[in-house]
VOKEZA-959688 format. One record per residue (C-alpha): residue in three letters; x, z, y. Coordinates in steps of 0.05 Angstrom, whole numbers, padded with zeros to 5 digits, always signed. Each point is the difference from the previous one (the first is absolute). Layout:
N
AlaXZY...
***
This chain:
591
Unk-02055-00843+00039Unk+00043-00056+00022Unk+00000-00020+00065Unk+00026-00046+00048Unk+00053+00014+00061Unk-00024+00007+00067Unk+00043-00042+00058Unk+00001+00018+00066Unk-00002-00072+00036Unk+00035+00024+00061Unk+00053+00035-00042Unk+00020-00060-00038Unk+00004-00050+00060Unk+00041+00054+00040Unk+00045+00006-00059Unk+00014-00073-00014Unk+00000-00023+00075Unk+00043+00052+00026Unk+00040+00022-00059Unk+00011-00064-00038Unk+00043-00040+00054Unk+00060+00018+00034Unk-00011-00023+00068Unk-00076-00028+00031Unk+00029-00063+00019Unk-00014-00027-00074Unk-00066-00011+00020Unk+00005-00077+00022Unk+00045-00002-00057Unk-00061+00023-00043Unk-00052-00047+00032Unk+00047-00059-00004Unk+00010+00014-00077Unk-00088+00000-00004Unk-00001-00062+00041Unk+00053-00039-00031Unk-00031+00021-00077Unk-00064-00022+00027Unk+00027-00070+00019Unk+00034+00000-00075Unk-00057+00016-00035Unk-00043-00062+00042Unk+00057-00044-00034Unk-00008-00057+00047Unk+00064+00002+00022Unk+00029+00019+00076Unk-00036+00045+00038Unk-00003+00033+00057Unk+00007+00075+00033Unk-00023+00010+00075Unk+00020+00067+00036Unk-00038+00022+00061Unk+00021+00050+00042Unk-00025+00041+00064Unk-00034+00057+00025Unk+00017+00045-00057Unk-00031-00039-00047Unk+00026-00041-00051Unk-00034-00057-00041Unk+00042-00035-00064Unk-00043-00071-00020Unk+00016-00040-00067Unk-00040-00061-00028Unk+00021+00033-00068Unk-00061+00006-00054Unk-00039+00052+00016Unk-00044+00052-00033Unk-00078-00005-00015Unk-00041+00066+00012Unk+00014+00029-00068Unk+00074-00018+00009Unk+00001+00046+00068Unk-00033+00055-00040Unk+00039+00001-00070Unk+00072-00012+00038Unk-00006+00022+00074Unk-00043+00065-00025Unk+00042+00023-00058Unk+00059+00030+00017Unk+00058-00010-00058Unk-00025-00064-00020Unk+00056-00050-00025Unk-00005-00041+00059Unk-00048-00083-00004Unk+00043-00037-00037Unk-00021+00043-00066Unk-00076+00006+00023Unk-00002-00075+00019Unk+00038-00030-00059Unk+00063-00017+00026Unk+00075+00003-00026Unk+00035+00062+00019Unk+00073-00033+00026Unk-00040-00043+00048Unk-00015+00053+00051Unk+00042+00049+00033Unk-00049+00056-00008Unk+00002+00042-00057Unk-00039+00067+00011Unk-00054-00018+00040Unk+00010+00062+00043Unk+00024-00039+00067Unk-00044-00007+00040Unk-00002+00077+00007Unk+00053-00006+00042Unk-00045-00018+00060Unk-00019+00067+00001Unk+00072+00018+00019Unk-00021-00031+00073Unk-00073+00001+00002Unk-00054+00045-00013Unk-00044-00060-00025Unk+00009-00072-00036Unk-00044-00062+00012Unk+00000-00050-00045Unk-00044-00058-00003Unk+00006-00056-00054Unk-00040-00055-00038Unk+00017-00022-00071Unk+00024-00075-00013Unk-00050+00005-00060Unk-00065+00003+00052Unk-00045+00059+00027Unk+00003+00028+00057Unk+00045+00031+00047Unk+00013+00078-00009Unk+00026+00068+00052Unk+00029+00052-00034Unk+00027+00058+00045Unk+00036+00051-00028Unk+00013+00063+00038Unk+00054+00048-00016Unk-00042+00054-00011Unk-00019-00030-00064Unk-00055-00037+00012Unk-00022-00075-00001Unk-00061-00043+00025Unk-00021-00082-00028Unk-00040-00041+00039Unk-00009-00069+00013Unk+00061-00034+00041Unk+00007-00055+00042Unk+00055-00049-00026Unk-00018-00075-00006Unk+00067-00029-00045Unk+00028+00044-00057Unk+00059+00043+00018Unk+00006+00075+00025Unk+00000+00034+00063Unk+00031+00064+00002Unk-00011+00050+00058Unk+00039+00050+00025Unk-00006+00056+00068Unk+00055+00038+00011Unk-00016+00078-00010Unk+00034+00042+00065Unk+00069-00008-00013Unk+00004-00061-00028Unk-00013-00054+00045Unk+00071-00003+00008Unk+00003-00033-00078Unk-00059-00044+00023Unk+00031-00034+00057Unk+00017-00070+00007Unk+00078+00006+00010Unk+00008+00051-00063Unk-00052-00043-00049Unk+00040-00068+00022Unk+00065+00037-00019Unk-00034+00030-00071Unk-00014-00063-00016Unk+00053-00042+00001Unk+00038+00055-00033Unk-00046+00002-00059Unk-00034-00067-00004Unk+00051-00041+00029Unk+00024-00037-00069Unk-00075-00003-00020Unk-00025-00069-00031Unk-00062+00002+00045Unk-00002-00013+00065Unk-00002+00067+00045Unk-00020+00004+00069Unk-00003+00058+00047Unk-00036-00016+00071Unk+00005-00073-00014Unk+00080+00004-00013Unk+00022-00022-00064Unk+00039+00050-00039Unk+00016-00033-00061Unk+00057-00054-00007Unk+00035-00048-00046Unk+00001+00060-00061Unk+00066+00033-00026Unk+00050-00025+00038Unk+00050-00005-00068Unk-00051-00045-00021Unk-00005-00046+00060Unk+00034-00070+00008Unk+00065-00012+00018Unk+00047-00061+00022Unk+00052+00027-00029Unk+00033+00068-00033Unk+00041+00013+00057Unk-00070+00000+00043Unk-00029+00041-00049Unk+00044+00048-00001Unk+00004+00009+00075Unk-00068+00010-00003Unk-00004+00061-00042Unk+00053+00023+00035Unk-00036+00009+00061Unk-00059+00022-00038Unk+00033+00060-00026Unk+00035+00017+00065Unk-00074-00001+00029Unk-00020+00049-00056Unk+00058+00051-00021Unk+00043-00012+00068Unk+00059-00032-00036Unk+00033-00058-00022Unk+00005-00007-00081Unk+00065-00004-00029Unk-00039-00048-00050Unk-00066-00026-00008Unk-00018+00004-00081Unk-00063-00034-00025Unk-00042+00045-00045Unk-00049-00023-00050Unk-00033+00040-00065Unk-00050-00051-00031Unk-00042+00050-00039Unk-00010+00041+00060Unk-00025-00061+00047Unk+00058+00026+00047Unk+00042-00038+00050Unk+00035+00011+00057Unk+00074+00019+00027Unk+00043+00055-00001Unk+00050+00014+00054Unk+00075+00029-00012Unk+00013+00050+00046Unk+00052-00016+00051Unk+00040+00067+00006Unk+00006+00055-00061Unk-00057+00056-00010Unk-00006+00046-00045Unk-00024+00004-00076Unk-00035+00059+00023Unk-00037-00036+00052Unk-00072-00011-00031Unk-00007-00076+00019Unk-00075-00024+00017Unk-00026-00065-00014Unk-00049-00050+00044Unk-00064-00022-00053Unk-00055-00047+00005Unk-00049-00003-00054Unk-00033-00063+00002Unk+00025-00013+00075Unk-00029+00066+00023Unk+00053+00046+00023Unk+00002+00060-00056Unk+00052+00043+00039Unk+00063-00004+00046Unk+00036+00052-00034Unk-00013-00005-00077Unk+00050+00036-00048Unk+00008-00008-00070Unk-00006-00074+00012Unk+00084-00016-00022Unk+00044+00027-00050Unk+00037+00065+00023Unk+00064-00033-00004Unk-00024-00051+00040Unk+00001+00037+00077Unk+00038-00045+00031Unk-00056-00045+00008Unk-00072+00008+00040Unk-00061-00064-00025Unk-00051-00029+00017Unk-00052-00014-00049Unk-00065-00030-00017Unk-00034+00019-00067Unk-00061-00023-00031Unk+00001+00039-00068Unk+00024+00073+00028Unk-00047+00056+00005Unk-00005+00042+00070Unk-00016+00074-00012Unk-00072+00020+00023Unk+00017+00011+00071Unk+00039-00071+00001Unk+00056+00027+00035Unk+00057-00008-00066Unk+00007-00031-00065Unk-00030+00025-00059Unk+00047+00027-00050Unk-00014-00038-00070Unk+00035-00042-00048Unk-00009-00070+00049Unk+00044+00035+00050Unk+00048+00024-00039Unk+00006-00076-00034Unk-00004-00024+00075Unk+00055+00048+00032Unk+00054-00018-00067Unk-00023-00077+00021Unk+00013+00007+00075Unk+00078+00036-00032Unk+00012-00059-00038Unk-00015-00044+00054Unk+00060+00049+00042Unk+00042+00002-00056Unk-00001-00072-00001Unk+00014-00016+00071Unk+00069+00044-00006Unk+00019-00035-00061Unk-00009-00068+00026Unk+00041+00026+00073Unk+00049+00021-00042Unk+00008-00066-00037Unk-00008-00044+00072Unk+00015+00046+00051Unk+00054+00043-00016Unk+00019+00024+00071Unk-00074+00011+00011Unk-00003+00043-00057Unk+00060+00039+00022Unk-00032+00012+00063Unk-00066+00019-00030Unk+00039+00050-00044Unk+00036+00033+00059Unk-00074+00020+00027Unk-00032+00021-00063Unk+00050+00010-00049Unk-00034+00057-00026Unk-00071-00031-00015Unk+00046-00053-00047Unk+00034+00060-00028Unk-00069+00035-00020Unk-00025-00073-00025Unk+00065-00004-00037Unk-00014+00062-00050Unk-00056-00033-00030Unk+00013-00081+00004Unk+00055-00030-00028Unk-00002-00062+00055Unk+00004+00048+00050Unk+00061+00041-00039Unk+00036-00073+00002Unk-00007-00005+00067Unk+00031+00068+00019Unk+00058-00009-00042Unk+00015-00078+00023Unk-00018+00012+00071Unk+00001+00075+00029Unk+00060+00035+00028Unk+00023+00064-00024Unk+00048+00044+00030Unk+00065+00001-00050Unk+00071+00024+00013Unk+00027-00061+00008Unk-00059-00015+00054Unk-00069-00024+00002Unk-00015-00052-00050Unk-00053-00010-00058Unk-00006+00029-00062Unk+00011-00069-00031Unk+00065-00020+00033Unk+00024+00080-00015Unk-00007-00018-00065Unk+00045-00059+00002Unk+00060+00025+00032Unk-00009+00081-00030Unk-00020-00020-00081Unk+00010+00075-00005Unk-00037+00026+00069Unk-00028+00070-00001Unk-00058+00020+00049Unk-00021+00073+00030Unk-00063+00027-00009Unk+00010+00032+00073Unk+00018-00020+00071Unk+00056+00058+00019Unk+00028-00008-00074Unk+00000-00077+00019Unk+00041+00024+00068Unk+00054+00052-00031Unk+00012-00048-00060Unk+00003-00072+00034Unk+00067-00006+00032Unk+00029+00043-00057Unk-00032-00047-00050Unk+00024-00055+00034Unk+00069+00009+00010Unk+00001+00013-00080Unk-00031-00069-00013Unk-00072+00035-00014Unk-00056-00044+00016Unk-00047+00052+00034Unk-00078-00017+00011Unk-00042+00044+00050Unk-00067+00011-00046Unk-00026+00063+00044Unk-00045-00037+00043Unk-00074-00001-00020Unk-00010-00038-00060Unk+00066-00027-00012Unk+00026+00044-00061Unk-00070-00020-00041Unk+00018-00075+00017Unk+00068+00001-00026Unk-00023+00045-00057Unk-00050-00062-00006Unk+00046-00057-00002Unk+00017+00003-00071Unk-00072-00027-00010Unk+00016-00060+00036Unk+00071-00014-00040Unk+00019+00052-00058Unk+00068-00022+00011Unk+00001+00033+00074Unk+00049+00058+00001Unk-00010+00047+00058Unk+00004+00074-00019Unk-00008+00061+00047Unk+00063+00020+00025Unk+00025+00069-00034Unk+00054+00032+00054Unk+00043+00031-00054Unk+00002-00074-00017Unk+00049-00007+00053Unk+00052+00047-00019Unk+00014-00050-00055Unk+00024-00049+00052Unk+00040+00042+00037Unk+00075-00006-00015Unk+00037+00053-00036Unk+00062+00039+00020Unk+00073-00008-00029Unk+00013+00042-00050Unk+00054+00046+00039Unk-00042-00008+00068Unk-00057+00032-00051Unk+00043+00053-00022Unk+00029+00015+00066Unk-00077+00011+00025Unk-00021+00053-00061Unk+00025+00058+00032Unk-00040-00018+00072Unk-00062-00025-00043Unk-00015+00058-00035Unk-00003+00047+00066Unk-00045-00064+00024Unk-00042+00016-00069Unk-00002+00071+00020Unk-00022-00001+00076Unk-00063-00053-00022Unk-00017+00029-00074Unk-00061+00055+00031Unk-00026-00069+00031Unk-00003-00044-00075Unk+00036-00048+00014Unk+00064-00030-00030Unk+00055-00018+00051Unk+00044-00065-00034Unk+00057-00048+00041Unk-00005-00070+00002Unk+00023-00061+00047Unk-00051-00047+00032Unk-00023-00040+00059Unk-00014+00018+00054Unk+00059+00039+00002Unk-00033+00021+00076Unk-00042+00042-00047Unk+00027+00063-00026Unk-00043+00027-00046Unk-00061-00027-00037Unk-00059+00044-00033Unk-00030-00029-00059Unk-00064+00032-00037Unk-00010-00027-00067Unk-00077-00009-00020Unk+00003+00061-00044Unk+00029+00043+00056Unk-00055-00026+00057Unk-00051+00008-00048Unk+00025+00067-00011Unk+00007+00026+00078Unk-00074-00034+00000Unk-00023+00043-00052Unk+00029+00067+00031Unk-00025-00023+00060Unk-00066+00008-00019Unk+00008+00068-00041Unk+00017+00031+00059Unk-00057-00015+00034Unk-00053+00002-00060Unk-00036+00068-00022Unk+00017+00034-00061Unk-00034-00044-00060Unk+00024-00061+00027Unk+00065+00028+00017Unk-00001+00011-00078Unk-00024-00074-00016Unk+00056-00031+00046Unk+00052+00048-00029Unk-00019-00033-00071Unk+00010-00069+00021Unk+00067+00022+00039Unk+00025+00025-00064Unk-00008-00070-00032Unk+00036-00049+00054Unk+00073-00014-00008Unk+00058+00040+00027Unk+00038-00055+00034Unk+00020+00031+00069Unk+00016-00038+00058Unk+00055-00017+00020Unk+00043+00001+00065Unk+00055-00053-00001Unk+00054+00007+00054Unk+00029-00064+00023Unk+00080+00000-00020Unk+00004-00058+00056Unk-00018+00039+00055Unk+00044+00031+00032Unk-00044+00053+00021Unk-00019+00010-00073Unk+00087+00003-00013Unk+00018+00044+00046Unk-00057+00050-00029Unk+00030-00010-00070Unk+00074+00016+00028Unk-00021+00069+00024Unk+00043+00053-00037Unk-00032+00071-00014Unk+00008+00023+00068Unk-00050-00054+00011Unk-00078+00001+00022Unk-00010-00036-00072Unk-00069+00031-00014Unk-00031-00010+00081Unk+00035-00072+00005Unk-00034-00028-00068Unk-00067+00042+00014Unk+00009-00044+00069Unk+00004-00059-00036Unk-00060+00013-00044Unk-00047+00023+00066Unk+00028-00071+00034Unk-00015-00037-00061Unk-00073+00025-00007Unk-00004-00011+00073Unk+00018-00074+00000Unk-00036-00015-00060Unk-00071+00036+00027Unk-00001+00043-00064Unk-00052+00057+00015Unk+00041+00060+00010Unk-00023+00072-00040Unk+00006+00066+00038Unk+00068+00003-00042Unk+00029-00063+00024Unk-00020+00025+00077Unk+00032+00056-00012Unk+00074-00030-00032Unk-00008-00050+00057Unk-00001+00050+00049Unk+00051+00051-00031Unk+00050-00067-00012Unk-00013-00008+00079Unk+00020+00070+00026Unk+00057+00002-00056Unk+00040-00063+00023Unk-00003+00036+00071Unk+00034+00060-00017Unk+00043-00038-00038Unk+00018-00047+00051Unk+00004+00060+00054Unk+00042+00049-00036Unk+00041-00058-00032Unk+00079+00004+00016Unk-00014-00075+00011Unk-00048+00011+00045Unk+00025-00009+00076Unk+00005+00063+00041Unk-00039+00029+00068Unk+00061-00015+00033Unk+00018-00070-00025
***
């Protein structure tokens, strides 16, 4: 037999009034939203909203429409109903309520709710007291004008949220922007609206004027004050660009008004991700609030509203770009990587980079354009300590050198081809740079073949191939260079050693496939270091001096070093001791 569900009363009202909302204080929020509804759904225009205080008892008065004695029982008594403005007929973006659950929230500082009204459509006036234990009594009400009069006492431990100081401050921080007129103890609360919306003499003015507004609300003064509008969304308000750089990580809140009424002072979701560089202020008239009206309901409005409010951002950069160069410069220094993230997806904001942001480059910072123009043939790193071991070599040998290890920067200049197919700006392979180096004389070469074959022989157990060429700096004496192959290699056996057996097996399988280029270690014939090395006869520390070399070279060039290469690095050590001790060279006890 089917039957219905039973609902415990008390149950329901504990869970929505003391589950629902994140903090009690939402209350006045939630009696403001009824009010200000009720004055909407009159349609007469203006309004007004009187707050008493005192005593521990609170009383909220509107001149708003009202509710006849069937009202108060279908929407008062029925917990879960929409809210009025579907019972009475009314359009749903005109009021700010949308689950009919708020007034609830009373019961999150009272045990009991009063509220006497009178219809604008006639009758008589009606009580209807709710008690949190799930109860409710109607009976005739005094009221002689239409309008509501909502009651609250505090429960113990409330009055606090009840007293005149924190309801005047509650207020003015949710129904400050309202378009009715708000007053609390016979002080007004409401003002001229949205201040981005108020009058002006001039920009200038205007712009001071926010100014001070945001310091007042975030503590800070805006790099830049953007205007923010999305149409379909009834949305309006101002966004202000951080002064000093945060991070992307940083999950960047929002301040909303729906309709006036303050939504939230910390709303996320509201911006693009990209976009943390900037914190708004917003009213909406088409967004939905969740049920507990404390964030923005995630549905396909938003999501048209948030790409909107990044057009609008995407916008403002382009235009500082094109008026305000230095500006944008500046803006760039703080937030460069915000632009970065916008630049992976927009082409505008890919222009932008290129034309306007400065990379780090061997021949000093500059932008990718201008890099371009004096290095037709520039190469970049995917790294930062390959950008440091490589730049000053690269340089000297005429190599434009890009940094592209920072975050984001190798997917933008692997993106730049989109913008121009005729851009040219490959990843820089290090063997590449053997090929600039220049060459020995033939009988300087021949001279050396004798010394580099026992170099060949003291580095072979390492893999790597030991080769002499001259180039700047000649300061430097020796220069390791992985090819792709052979870092993708040490990568790969890397990672066998430290796998279990079947994926040993799996990584073996791809090692067999990748290239046997080995790396190389060039020694510098112009340093005289490097020349004296080469000159050694047999008698010579040969293998110690050129497995010196190669544990130097890794060393400057901040090449991870394997348990083999700490252990040639410390044997080359200890060797060029004895040899320089027990060398007949080497001066005696005596002196």
């Amino acid at each position: 037999m089917e039957q219905a569900f039973q609902v415990d009363l008390r149950g329901v009202v504990d869970l929505l009034s003391r589950h629902l909302y994140a903090s009690p204080r939402v209350y006045l929020r939630e009696l403001l939203q009824n009010a200000v509804d009720a004055i909407t759904a009159r349609g007469e225009g203006g309004g007004r909203v009187e707050i008493e205080t005192g005593g521990g008892v609170l009383r909220v008065r509107d001149d708003g429409v009202g509710l006849t004695e069937s009202e108060v029982h279908s929407l008062l008594a029925t917990i879960g109903r929409s809210s009025k403005r579907d019972e009475l007929g009314f359009a749903r973006h005109d009021f700010l309520g949308q689950f009919g659950i708020g007034l609830l929230s009373a019961f999150l500082v009272a045990d009991e709710i009063e509220v006497v009204t009178r219809s604008a459509k006639g009758g008589d006036a009606v009580r209807w007291t709710g008690r949190s234990e799930g109860s409710y009594l109607v009976e005739p009400g005094e009221r002689d004008e239409p309008g509501t009069t909502v009651t609250l006492r505090a429960r113990p431990g409330s009055a606090e949220l009840l007293s005149p100081s924190v309801v005047a401050e509650l207020a003015r921080t949710y129904g400050s922007l309202l378009p009715v007129e708000l007053v609390v103890d016979g002080v007004p609360i409401t003002g001229d609206g949205p201040p981005w919306q108020a009058s002006y003499r001039d920009p200038a003015e205007r712009r001071r004027a926010l100014e001070r507004y945001c310091e007042d609300l975030y503590g800070f003064t805006p790099f830049d004050v953007v205007d923010m509008s999305v149409p379909e969304a009834g949305l309006t308000g101002v966004a202000f660009v951080l002064p000093q750089p945060v991070s992307p990580a940083a999950r960047a809140s929002h301040r909303v008004y729906l309709k006036r009424m303050l939504l939230a002072e910390s709303v996320e979701g509201l911006l693009p991700e990209w976009a943390f560089f900037a914190r708004c202020v917003v009213d909406a008239g088409e967004l939905r609030p969740t049920a507990s009206r404390e964030a923005l309901y995630e549905d396909e409005l938003l999501e048209s509203a948030r790409q909107g409010l990044g057009d609008v951002l995407r916008q403002w950069l382009v235009t500082l770009s094109e008026t305000e160069p230095s500006r944008l410069r500046a803006f760039l220094r703080l937030h460069q990587l915000g632009v970065k993230a916008m630049a992976l997806q927009d082409d505008d904001m890919l222009r932008i980079v290129d034309r306007w942001l400065d990379y780090e480059t061997s021949a000093g910072p500059m932008t990718l354009h201008e890099f371009r123009r004096r290095h037709p043939n520039g190469r970049f790193t995917g790294s930062v300590d390959e950008f440091r071991r490589l730049a000053a070599v690269a340089g000297a040998q005429g190599v434009g050198l890009v940094n592209g290890g920072y975050v984001h920067d190798t997917e933008i200049i692997e993106r730049l081809p989109e913008l121009d197919p005729d851009i040219r700006l490959a990843r820089l392979d290090a063997a590449e740079l053997t090929t600039t180096f220049g060459v020995l004389d033939p009988a300087t070469e021949l001279a050396l073949r004798p010394f580099l074959a026992a170099a060949q022989r003291a580095v072979e157990r390492l893999g790597c191939e030991v080769v002499v060429r001259e180039f700047d700096p000649a300061s430097l004496p020796a220069l390791y260079l992985p090819s792709r192959d052979a870092q993708f290699r040490e990568e790969l056996a890397r990672a066998q050693e430290e796998a279990d057996e079947l994926w040993a097996d799996v990584l073996g399988a791809v090692h067999a496939t990748v290239g046997d280029e080995r790396p190389q270690l060039v020694l510098n014939h112009r340093n005289p270091l490097a020349r004296r090395i080469m000159s050694l006869g047999d008698g010579g520390p040969v293998d110690v001096a050129v497995q010196a070399l190669y544990g130097q070279a890794l060393l400057l060039g901040h090449h991870p070093l394997r348990p083999a290469d700490t252990a040639v690095l410390n044997r080359s050590f200890i060797g060029l001791l004895e040899w320089a001790v027990h060398s007949p060279e080497a001066p005696s006890e005596h002196g």
